[in-house]
C-alpha positions as CSV (number, residue, x, y, z in Angstrom):
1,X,66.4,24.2,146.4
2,X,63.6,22.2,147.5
3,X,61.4,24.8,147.7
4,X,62.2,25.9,144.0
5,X,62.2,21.9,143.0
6,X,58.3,22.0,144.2
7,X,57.3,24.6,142.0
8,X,59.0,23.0,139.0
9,X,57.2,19.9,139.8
10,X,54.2,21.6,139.7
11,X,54.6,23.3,136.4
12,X,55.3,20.0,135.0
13,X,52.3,18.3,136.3
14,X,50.3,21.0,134.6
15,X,51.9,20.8,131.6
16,X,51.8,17.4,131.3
17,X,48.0,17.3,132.7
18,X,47.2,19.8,129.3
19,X,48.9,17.5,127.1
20,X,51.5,18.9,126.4
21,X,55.1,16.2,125.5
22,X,57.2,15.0,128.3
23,X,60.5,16.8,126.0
24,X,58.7,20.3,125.5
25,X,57.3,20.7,129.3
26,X,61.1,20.0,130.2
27,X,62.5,22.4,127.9
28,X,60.0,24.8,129.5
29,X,60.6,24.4,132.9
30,X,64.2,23.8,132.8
31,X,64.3,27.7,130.8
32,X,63.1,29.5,134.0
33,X,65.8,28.0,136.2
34,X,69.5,28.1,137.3
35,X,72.5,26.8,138.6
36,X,72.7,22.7,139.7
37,X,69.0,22.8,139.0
38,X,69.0,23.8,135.7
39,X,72.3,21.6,134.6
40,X,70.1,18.4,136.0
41,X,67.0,19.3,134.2
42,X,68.8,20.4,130.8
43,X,70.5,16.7,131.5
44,X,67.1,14.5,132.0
45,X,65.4,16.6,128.9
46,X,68.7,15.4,126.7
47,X,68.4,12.0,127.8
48,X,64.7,11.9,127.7
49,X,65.0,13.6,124.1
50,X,67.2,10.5,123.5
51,X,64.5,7.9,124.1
52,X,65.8,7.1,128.1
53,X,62.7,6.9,130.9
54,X,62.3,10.2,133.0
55,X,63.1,8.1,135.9
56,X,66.1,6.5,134.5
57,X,67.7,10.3,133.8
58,X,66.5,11.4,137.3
59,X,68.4,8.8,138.4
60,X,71.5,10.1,137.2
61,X,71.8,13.2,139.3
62,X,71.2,12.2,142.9
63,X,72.2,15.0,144.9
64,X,69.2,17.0,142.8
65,X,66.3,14.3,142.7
66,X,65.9,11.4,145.5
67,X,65.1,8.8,146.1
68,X,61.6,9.1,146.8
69,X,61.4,11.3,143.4
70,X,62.7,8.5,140.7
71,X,60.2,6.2,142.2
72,X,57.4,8.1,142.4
73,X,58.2,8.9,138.9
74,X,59.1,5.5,137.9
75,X,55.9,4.3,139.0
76,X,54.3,6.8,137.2
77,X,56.0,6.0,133.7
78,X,54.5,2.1,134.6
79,X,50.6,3.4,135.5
80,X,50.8,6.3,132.6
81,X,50.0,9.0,134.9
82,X,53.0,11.3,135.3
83,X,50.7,14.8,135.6
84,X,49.3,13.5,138.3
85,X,52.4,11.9,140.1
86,X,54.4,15.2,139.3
87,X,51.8,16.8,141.3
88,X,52.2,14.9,144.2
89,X,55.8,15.6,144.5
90,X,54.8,18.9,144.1
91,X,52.6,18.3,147.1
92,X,55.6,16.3,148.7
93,X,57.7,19.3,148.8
94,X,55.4,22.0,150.1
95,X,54.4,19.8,152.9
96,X,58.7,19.4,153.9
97,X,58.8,23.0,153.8
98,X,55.5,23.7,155.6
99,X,56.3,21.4,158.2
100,X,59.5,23.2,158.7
101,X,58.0,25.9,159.4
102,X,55.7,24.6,161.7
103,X,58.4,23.1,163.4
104,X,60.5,26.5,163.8
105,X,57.9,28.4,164.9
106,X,57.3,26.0,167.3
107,X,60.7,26.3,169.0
108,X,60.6,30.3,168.6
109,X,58.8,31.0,171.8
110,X,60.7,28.9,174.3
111,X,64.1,30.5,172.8
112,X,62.9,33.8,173.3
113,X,61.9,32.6,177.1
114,X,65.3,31.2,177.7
115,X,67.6,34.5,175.9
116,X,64.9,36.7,178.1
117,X,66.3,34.4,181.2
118,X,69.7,35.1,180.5
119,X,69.0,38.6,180.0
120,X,67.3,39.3,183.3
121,X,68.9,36.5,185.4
122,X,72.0,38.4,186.1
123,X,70.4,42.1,186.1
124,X,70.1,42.5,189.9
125,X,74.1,42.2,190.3
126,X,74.1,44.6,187.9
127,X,72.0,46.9,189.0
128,X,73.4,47.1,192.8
129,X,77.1,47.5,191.2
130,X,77.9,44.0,192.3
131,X,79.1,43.1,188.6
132,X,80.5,45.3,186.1
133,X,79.1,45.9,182.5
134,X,81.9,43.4,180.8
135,X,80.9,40.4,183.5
136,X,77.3,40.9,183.4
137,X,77.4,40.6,179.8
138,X,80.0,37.7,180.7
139,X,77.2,36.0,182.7
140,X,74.3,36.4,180.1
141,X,76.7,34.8,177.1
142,X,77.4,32.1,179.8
143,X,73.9,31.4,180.1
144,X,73.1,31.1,176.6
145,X,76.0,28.8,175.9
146,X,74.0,26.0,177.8
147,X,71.2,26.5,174.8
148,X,73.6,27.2,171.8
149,X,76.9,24.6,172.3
150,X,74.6,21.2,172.6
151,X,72.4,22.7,169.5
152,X,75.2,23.2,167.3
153,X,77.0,20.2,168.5
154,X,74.0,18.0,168.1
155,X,73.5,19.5,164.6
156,X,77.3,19.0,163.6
157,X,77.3,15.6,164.5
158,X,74.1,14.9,162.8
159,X,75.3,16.4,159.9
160,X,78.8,14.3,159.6
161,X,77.8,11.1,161.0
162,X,76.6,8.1,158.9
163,X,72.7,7.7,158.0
164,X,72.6,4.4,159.1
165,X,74.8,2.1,161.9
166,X,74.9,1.8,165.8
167,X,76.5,5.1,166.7
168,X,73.5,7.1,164.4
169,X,70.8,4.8,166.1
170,X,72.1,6.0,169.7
171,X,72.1,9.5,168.5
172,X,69.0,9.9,167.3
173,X,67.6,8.1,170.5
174,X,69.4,10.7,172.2
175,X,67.8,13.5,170.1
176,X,64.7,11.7,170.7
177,X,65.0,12.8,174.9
178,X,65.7,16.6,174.6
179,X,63.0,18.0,175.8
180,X,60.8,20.1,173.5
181,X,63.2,19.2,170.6
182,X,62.6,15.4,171.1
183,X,58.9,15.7,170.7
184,X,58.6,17.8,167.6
185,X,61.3,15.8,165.8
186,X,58.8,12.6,166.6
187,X,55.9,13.8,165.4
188,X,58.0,15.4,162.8
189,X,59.0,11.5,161.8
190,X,55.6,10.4,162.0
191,X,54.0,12.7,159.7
192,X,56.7,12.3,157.2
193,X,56.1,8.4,157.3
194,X,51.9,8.8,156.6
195,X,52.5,11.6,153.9
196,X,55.0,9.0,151.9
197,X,52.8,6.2,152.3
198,X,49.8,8.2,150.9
199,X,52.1,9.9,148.3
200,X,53.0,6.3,147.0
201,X,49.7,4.4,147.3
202,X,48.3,7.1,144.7
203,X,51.2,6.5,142.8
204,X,50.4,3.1,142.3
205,X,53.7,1.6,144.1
206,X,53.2,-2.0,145.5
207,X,52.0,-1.2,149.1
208,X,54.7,-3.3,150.8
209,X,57.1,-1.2,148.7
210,X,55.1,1.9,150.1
211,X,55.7,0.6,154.0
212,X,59.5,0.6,153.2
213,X,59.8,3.3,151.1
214,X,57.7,5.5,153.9
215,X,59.8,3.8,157.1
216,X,62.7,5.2,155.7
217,X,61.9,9.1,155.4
218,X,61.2,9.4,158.7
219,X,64.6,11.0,159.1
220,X,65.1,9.0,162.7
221,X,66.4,5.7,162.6
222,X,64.5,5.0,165.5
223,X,61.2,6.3,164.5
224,X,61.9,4.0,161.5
225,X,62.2,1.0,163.5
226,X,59.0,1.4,165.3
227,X,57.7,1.3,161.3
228,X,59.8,-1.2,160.0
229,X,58.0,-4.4,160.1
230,X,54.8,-3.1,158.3
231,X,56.6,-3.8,155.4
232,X,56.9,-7.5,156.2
233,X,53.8,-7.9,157.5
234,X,52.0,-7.5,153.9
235,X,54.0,-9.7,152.4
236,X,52.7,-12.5,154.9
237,X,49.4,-10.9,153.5
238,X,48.0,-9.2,156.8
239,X,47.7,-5.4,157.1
240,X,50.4,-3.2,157.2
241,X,49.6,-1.8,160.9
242,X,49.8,-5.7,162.2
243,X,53.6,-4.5,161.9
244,X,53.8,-1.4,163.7
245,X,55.1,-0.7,166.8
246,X,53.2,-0.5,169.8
247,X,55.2,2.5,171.1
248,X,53.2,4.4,168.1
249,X,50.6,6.6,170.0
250,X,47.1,4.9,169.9
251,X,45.2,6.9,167.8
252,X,47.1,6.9,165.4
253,X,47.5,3.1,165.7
254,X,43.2,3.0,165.6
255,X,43.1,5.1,162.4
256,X,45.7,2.4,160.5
């Protein structure tokens, strides 16, 4: 859905940047779509129709829009600039799903390496007769359990457990030390932290409500705390990277 959400986004922004009224370019969009998506934007065109702020009938259907999405577009309904904000949520979205991307193809060569072990690990006994068919094949799903059972585990529980809270915290450290895995899901964090902040700052959103806002789409809660206090440290009026971490890598540190 997020990838279809994108697109609507889009066509909103460039209705709205060609002038066209906030009521129409909803009625336009929401004509094209289907399902949950089309019930919410059918809803927010009503309400909107009605006199009630985009961002206040967003608000109403959070399993469609986020967070991050009412206030973007409440901010936007403040500075008068919705084309534009539209079109940075737009942007938003094809950055998720390009960094998904990125992220899978990332992993697809060392899964290939490790079903290619399992494959050829156990061929010799099969070869010289010392296993039959039904145990080498026995042998190779054996192998491949140690890849697949902590994935889907990991993923279960990261699914079902709580966003927030000590027992998430330790998880997501742990996720944080599997090797390969660990890595991309940091820099993952980190990009998704810098892309907020920017998304927000040209939104017009209070910069100390762009720190917090940004800290908390990291999708780590550790990664977040190694953001956390940049939030705090512009409301004592210093920069925002006074609060960072010093576990953030250095350039990235510099360019703050």
């Amino acid at each position: 859905m997020a990838k279809k959400l994108g697109l609507v986004y889009h066509n909103l922004s460039v209705m709205l940047e060609a002038g066209v009224p906030v009521v129409r370019s909803l009625n336009t969009v929401t004509s094209g779509l289907e399902g949950k998506l089309q019930k919410a934007f059918q809803a927010v065109a009503k309400d909107v129709s009605s006199g009630k702020q985009i961002a206040e009938a967003m608000a109403k259907h959070p399993k469609v829009f986020g967070e991050l999405d009412v206030l973007v577009i409440k901010a936007a309904e403040v500075s008068g600039n919705q084309g534009e904000c539209f079109k940075l949520l737009s942007q938003w979205y094809d950055f998720v799903r390009r960094l998904k991307h990125i992220f899978i193809s990332g992993m697809i060569l060392p899964v290939l390496l490790i079903h290619l072990a399992a494959v050829i690990a156990p061929l010799p006994g099969l070869v010289l007769s010392r296993i039959t068919i039904f145990e080498y094949i026995l042998q190779v799903l054996r192998i491949l359990s140690l890849l697949y059972v902590p994935v889907v585990v990991i993923f279960g529980i990261l699914r079902l457990t709580p966003k927030a809270g000590t027992f998430r915290r330790l998880l997501d450290n742990f996720t944080l030390r599997i090797p390969l895995l660990g890595q991309a899901i940091r820099k993952l964090g980190i990009s998704r932290y810098c892309r907020t902040f920017h998304m927000l700052c040209k939104a017009a959103v209070p910069v100390d409500q762009c720190a917090q806002t940004a800290s908390l789409m990291t999708g780590n809660t550790v990664i977040t705390d190694l953001f956390k206090e940049g939030a705090e440290s512009v409301k004592k009026g210093e920069p925002v990277s006074d609060g960072f971490s010093g576990k953030l890598p250095l350039d990235l540190l510099d360019l703050w």
